[in-house]
C-alpha positions as CSV (number, residue, x, y, z in Angstrom):
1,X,-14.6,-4.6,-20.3
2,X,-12.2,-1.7,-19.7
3,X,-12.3,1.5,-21.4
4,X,-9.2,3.4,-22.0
5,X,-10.9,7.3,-21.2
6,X,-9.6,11.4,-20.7
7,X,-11.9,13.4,-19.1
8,X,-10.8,17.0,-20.1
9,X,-11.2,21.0,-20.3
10,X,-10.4,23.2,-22.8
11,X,-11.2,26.3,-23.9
12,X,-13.2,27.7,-27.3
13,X,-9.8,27.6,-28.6
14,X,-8.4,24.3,-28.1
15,X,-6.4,24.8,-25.2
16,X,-5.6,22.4,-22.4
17,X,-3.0,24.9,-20.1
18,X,-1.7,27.5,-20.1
19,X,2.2,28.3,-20.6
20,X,5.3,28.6,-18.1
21,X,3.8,25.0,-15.7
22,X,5.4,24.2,-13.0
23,X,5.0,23.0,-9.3
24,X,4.4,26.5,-8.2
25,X,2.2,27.3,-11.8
26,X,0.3,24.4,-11.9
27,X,-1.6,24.1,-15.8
28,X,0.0,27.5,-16.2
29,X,-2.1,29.4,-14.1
30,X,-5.3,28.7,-16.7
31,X,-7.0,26.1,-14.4
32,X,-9.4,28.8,-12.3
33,X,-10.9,29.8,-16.5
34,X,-11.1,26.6,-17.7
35,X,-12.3,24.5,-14.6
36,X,-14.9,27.0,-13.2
37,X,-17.8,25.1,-13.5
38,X,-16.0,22.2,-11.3
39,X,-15.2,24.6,-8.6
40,X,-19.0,25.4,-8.1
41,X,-19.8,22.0,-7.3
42,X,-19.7,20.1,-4.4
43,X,-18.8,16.7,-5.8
44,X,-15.6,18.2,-7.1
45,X,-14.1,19.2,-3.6
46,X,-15.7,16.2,-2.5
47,X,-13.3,14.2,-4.7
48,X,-10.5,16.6,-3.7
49,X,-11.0,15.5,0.1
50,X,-12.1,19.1,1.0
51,X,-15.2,21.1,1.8
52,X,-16.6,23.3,-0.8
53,X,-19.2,24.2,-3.1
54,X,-22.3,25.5,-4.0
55,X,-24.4,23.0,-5.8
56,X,-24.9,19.3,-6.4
57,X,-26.4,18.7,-9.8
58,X,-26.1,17.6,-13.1
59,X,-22.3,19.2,-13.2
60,X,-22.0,17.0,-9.8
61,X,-23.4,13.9,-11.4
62,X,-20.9,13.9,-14.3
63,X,-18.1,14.1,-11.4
64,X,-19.3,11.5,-9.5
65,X,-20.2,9.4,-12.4
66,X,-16.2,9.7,-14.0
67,X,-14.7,8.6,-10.8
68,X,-17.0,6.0,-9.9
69,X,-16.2,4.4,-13.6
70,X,-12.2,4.8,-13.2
71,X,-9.8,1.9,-12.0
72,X,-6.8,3.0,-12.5
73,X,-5.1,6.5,-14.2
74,X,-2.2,6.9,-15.8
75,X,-0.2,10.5,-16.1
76,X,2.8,12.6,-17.0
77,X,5.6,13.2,-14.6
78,X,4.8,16.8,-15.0
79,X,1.2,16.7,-14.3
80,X,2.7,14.4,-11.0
81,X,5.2,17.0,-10.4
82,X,2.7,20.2,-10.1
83,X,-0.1,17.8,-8.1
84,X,2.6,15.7,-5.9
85,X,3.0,19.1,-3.5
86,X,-0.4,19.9,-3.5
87,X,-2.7,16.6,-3.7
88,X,-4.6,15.2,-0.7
89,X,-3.5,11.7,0.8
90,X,-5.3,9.3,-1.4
91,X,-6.8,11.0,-4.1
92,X,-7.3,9.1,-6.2
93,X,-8.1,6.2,-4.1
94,X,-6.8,3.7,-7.0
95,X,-3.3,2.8,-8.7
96,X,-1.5,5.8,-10.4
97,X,0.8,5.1,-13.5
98,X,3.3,8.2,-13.9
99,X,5.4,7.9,-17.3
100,X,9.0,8.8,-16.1
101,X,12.5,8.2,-17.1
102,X,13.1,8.6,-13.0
103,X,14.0,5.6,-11.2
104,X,12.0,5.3,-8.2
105,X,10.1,3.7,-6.0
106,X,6.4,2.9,-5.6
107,X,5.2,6.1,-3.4
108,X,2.5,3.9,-1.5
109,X,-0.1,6.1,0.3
110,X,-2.6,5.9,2.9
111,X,-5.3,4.8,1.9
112,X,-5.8,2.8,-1.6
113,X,-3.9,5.2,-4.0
114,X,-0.1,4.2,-5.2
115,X,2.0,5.7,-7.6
116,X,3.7,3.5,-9.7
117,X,7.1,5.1,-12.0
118,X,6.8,3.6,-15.7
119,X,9.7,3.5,-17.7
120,X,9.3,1.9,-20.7
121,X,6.6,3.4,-22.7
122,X,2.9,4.3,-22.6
123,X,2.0,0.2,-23.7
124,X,3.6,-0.8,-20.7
125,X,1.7,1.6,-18.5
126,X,-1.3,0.3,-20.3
127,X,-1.0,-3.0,-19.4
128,X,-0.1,-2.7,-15.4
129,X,-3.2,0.2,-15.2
130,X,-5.1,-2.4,-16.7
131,X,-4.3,-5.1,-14.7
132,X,-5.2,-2.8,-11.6
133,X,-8.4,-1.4,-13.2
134,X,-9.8,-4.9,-12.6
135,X,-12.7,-4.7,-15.1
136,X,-13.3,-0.3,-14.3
137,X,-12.2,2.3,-17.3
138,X,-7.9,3.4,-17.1
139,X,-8.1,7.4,-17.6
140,X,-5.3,8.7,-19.2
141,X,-5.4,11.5,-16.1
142,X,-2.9,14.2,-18.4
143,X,-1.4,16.5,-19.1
144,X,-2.1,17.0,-22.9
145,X,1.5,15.2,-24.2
146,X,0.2,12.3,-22.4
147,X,-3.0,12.1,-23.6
148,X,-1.8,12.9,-27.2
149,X,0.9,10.1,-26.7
150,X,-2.2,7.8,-26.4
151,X,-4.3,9.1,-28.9
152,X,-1.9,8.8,-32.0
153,X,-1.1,5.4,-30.9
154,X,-4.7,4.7,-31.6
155,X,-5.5,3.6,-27.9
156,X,-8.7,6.1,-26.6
157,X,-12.2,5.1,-26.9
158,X,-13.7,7.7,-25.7
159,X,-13.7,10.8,-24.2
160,X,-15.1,13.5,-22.4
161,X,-14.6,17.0,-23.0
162,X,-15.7,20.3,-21.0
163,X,-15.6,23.5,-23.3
164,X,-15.3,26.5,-21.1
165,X,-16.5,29.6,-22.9
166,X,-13.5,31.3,-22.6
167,X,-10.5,32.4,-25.4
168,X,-6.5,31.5,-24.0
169,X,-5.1,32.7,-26.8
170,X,-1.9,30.9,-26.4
171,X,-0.8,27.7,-24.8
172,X,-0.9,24.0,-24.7
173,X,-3.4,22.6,-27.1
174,X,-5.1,19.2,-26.3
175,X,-5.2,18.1,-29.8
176,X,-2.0,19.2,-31.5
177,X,-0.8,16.8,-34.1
178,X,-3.5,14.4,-33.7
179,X,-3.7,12.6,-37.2
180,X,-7.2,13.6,-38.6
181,X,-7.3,9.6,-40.5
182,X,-6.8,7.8,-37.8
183,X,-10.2,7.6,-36.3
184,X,-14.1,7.5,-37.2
185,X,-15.6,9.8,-34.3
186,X,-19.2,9.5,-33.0
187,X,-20.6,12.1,-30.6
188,X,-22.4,10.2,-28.0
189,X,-23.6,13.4,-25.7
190,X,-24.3,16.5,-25.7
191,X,-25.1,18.4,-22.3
192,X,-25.6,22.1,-21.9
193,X,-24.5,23.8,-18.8
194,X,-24.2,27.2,-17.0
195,X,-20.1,27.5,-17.0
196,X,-19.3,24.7,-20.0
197,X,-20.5,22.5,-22.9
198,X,-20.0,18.8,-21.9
199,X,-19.4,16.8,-25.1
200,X,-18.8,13.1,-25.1
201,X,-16.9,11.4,-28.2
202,X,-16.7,7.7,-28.4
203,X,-13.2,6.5,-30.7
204,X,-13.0,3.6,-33.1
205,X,-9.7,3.0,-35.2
206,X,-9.6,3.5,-38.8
């Protein structure tokens, strides 16, 4: 049965990204601090269609093992907007949900990815990722409105998080406003690593 997942970094301070995004400021320029233990490992650029790397291990595993489990994503228009001029062809080799209030057309790529405009509303979206997930886990992709759109509606059962040891100071906070009733949390993993702390939280409604 299908999961509805993020798989996310912050830092020690609750940060998702950075301020001032945009196409040319993608996660407000925080992404090289927060995502430092990806860009060590060859999995990552692996799944970014490009050659890179240091290592494969455990870090590599937990990359693998997050795409292999994902049918479908669903994201932001501005997450879309800062990756559309930068992504490879085919990325994310599945169906890509992009909450908009643009009209437009399916983008179809290459290759098994096409993005897909939504809208009306993140239960809509839901539904169609689900329907393309075909039994795999729908990851709510970003950025933080979107997955905090999904969490207050009560709809995440779990998630990953990467703590990089690192203060921001300012910025966009993952969990901002997130009712503190509206779920029991379990922590289902801990795992220890050089450049973060990978924490895995599985969600069940109040």
């Amino acid at each position: 049965m299908s999961k509805i997942i993020f798989d996310s970094a912050i830092s020690l301070d609750g940060y998702f990204a950075g301020e001032n995004r945009s196409p040319q400021n993608p996660m407000g320029g925080v992404s090289g601090k927060l995502h430092q233990w990806m860009f060590v490992q060859k999995a990552f650029w692996k799944h970014i269609k490009m050659e890179g790397g240091k290592a494969y291990g455990p870090d590599s595993k937990l990359i693998d093992d997050v795409f292999a489990r994902t049918g479908s994503y669903i994201m932001g228009k501005r997450m879309f907007e800062e990756g559309e001029v930068a992504w490879a062809e085919d990325l994310f080799e599945a169906d890509v949900y992009v909450l908009t209030h643009e009209k437009r057309e399916p983008w179809v790529q290459k290759g098994s990815t096409t993005f897909y405009f939504v809208n009306d509303g993140i239960e809509s979206a839901l539904e169609q990722a689900k329907w393309s997930a075909k039994g795999k886990d729908i990851r709510i992709q970003g950025g933080a409105d979107t997955i905090q759109q999904y969490l207050r509606a009560g709809l995440i059962d779990e998630f990953f998080i990467h703590i990089a040891p690192v203060f921001l100071g300012s910025g966009i906070r993952l969990f901002e406003g997130i009712d503190k009733n509206l779920y029991n949390i379990e922590i289902m993993e801990v795992i220890p690593s050089a450049l973060t702390t990978h924490v895995r939280y599985g969600l069940t409604k109040k």
